[in-house]
C-alpha positions in Angstrom: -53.6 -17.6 97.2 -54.6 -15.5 94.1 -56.9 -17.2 91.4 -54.9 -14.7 89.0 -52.0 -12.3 89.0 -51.7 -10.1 85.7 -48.6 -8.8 84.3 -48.6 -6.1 82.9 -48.7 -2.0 81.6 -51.2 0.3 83.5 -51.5 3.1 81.8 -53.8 6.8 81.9 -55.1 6.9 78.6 -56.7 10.4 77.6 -58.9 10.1 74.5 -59.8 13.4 71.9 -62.9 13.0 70.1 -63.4 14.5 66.9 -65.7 13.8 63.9 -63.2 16.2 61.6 -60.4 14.5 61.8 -59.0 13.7 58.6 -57.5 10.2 57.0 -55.9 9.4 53.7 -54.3 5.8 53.1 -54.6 4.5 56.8 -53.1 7.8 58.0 -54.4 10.3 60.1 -53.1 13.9 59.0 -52.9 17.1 61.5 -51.6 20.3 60.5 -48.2 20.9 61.9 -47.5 23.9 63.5 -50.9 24.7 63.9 -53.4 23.9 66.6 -56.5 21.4 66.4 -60.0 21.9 68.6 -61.3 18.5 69.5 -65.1 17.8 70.1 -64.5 15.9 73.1 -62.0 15.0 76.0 -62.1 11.8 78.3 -59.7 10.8 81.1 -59.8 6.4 81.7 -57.2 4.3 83.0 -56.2 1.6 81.2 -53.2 -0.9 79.9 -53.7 -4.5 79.0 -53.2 -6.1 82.5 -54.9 -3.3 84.5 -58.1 -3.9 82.3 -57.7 -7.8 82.5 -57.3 -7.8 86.2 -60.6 -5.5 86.6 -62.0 -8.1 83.9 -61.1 -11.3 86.5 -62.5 -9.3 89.9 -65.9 -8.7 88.1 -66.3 -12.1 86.6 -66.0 -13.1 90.7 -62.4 -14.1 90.7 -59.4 -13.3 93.0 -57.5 -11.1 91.0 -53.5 -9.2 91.8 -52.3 -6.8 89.3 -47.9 -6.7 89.3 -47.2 -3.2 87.0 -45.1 -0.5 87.4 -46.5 3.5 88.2 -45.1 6.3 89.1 -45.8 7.9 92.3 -47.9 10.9 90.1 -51.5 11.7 90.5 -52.2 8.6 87.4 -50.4 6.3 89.7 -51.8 7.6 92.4 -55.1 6.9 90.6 -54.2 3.4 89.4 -53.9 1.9 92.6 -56.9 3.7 93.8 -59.3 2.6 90.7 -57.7 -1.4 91.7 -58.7 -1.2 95.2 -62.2 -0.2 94.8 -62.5 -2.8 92.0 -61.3 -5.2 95.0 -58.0 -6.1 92.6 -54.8 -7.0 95.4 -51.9 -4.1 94.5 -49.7 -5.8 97.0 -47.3 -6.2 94.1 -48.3 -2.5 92.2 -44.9 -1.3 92.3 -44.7 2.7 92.7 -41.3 4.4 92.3 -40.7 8.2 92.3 -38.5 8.6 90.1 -40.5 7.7 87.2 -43.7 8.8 85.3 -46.7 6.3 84.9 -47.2 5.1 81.0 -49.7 7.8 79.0 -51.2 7.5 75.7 -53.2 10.2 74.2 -56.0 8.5 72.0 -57.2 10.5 68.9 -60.8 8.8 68.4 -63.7 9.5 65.8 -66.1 7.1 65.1 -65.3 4.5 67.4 -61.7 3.9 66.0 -58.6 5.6 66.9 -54.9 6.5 67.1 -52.8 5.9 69.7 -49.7 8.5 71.1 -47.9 6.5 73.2 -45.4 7.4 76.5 -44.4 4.0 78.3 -41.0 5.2 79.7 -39.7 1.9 81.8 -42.6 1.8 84.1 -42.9 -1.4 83.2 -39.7 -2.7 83.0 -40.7 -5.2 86.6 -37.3 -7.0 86.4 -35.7 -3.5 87.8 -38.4 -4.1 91.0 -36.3 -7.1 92.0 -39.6 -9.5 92.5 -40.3 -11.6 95.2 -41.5 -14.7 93.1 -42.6 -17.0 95.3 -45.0 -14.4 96.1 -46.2 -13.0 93.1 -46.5 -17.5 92.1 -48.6 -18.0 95.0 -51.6 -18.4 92.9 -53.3 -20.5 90.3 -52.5 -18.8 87.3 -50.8 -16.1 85.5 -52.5 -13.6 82.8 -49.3 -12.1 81.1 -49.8 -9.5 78.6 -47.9 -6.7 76.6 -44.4 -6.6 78.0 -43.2 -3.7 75.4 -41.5 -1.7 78.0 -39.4 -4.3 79.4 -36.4 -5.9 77.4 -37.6 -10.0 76.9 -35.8 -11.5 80.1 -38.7 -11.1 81.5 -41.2 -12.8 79.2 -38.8 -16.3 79.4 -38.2 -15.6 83.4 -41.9 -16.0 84.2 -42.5 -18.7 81.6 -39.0 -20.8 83.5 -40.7 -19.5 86.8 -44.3 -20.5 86.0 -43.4 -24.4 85.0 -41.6 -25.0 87.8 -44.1 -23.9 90.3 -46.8 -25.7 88.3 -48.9 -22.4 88.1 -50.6 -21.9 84.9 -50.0 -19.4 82.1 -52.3 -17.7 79.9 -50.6 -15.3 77.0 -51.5 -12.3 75.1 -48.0 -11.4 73.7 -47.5 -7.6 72.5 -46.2 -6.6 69.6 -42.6 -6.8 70.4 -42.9 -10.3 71.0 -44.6 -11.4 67.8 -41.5 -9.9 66.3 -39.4 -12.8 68.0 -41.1 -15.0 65.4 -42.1 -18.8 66.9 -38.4 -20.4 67.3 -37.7 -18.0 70.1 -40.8 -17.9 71.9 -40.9 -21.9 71.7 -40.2 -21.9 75.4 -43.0 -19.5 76.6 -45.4 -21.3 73.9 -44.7 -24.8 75.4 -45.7 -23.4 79.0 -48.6 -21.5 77.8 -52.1 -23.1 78.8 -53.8 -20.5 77.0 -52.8 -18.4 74.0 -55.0 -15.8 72.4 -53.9 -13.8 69.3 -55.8 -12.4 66.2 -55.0 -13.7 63.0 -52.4 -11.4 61.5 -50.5 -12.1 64.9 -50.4 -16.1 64.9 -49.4 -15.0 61.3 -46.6 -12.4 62.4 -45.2 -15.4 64.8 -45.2 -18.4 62.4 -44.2 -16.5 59.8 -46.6 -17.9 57.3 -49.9 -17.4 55.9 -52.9 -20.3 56.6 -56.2 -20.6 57.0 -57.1 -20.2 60.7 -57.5 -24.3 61.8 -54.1 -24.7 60.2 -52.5 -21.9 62.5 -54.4 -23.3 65.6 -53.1 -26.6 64.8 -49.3 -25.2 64.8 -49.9 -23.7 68.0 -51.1 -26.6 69.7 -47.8 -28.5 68.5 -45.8 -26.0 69.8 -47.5 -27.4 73.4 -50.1 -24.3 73.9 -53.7 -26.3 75.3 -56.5 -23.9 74.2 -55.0 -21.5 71.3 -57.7 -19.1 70.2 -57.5 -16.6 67.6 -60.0 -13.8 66.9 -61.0 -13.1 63.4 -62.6 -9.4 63.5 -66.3 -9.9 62.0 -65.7 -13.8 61.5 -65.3 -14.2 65.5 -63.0 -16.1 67.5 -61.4 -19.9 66.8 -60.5 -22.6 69.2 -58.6 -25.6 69.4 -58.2 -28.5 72.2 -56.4 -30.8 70.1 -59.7 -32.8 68.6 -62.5 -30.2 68.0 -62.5 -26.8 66.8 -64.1 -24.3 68.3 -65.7 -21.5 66.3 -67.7 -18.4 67.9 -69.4 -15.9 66.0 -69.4 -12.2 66.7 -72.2 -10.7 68.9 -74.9 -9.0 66.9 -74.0 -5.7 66.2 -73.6 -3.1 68.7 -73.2 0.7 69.0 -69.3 1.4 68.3 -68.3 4.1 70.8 -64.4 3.2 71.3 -63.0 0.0 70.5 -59.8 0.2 73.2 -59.4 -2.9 75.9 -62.3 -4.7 73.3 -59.0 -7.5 73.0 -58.4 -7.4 77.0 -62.0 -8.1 77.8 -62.1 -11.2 75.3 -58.7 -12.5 76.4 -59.1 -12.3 80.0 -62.6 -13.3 79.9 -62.1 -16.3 77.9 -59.4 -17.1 80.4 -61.7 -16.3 83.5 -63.9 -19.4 82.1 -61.9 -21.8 81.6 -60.2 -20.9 85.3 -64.1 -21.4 86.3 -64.7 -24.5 84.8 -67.0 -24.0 81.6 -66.3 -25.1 78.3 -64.5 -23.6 75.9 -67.7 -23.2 73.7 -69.2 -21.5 77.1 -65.7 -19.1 77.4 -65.7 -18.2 74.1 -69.4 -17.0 74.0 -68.7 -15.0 77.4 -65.8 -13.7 75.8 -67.2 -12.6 72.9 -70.1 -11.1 75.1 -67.5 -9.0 77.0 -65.9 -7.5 74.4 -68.6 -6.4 72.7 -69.8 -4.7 75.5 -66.8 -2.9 76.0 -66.9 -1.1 73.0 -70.3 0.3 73.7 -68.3 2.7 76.8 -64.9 4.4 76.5 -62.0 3.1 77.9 -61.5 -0.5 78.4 -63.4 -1.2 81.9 -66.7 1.1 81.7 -68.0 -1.6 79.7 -66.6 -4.8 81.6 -69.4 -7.0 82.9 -69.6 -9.7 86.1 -70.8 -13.0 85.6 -74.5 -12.7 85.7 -74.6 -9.4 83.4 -72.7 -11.6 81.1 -75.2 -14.4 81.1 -78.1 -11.9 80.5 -76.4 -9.6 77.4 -77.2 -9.3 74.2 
């Protein structure tokens, strides 16, 4: 039995660095027709349940990852870069006939734009899945499910409940857009929940202060809702107390990507290990931070004891 299965994207991410790059109004602006040197070039692997189920095997956990590759050379990668990181790919599905998910990741300065290729690599209904084998463990880490239509997202919460394995949720984009009366099901299943506060905002579809949103999620059924508030930290609820965590001191920005996987999987990795939710949330916030100190979004994931003695 698997501590954690993660469900998810894997992607290849290849990053550009450039300090010339140029923005105006929250837009980056390239000359069309015309070409563009960049400083620097970088080749990770990546995707929000790859990174979280790298996250779980160093914090000492039995992690699986279930995702969707091609059979290319990334794919070929992917399940090489989860076996060395001792991450199950019993349920890695590879299938010829499709290209693993690329982005292309135009950085300067530590933040970036993101060019994105998913295909339907992981669209993991099409792979016909073997539940009771993919449930055969203690919990479930489900994150970012844009490339799959949402019968997937309510399958696995059905799925989860009735085999009394435990969910923890990161929702993607597409899925804040269902808005909270539609994801009611998944929410009442979900053990843990972690957003930031623009997407608890996105799903209730109303401004508050954070302890008001966290309060509304716990309604809905979720047990530990956090939601991350950029320089303010990271907010927790259990239903009496809240929970507040303040960023790490300040660290050297190199590339922000997988800087939400490391504190949502990692938050989640402590409360599957017993600690506190103070405890989680100060491991979490420790992870993340160090993430952004590498590029990519596992160079800078750390195990247990690495956790306990950074910063």
């Amino acid at each position: 039995m698997f501590d954690v299965v993660c469900i998810g994207a894997a992607t290849e991410d290849i990053f550009f660095f450039s300090d010339k790059f140029e923005v105006s109004d929250k837009k980056l602006l390239l000359p069309w027709k015309e070409k563009f040197t960049a400083g620097g070039l970088e080749r990770r692997l990546g995707g929000g349940a790859f990174n979280a189920s790298v996250a779980f095997s160093r914090l000492g956990l039995k992690s699986a990852f279930f995702g969707r590759v091609g059979t290319d050379p990334a794919g070929r990668a992917i399940k090489e870069f989860l076996e060395k990181e001792h991450v199950s790919t019993k349920f890695l599905v590879s299938a010829s006939e499709i290209k693993t998910s690329t982005s292309m990741l135009l950085s300067s300065g530590g933040e970036r734009t993101i060019v994105m290729y998913r295909g339907e690599n992981d669209n993991l209904l099409e792979a016909k899945p073997d539940w009771d084998r993919v449930l055969n463990c203690r919990w479930i880490f489900l994150t970012d499910l844009a490339g799959t239509n949402n019968d997937l997202l309510f399958e696995i919460a059905k799925r989860t409940e009735q085999k009394g394995v435990k969910l923890a949720y990161v929702p993607g984009q597409k899925e804040l857009q269902l808005g909270k009366d539609k994801l009611k099901p998944v929410l009442a299943t979900a053990e843990i929940l972690v957003l930031n506060s623009y997407e608890a905002e996105t799903i209730l579809g109303e401004q508050k202060e954070v302890e008001r949103l966290l309060v509304e999620f716990k309604k809905f059924g979720v047990e530990f809702p956090v939601i991350t508030v950029g320089q303010d930290g990271a907010y927790a609820y259990d239903g009496k107390k809240f929970y507040h965590q303040e960023s790490i001191p300040k660290v050297t920005v190199v590339d922000r990507t997988g800087a939400g996987d490391a504190f949502s999987s990692t938050f989640s990795a402590g409360i599957i290990l017993g600690k506190t939710i103070s405890e989680s949330l100060l491991l979490a916030a420790k992870n993340a931070s160090s993430v952004i100190t590498k590029i990519g979004g596992t160079d800078g994931l750390l195990t247990l004891q690495a956790l306990k003695d950074f910063g």
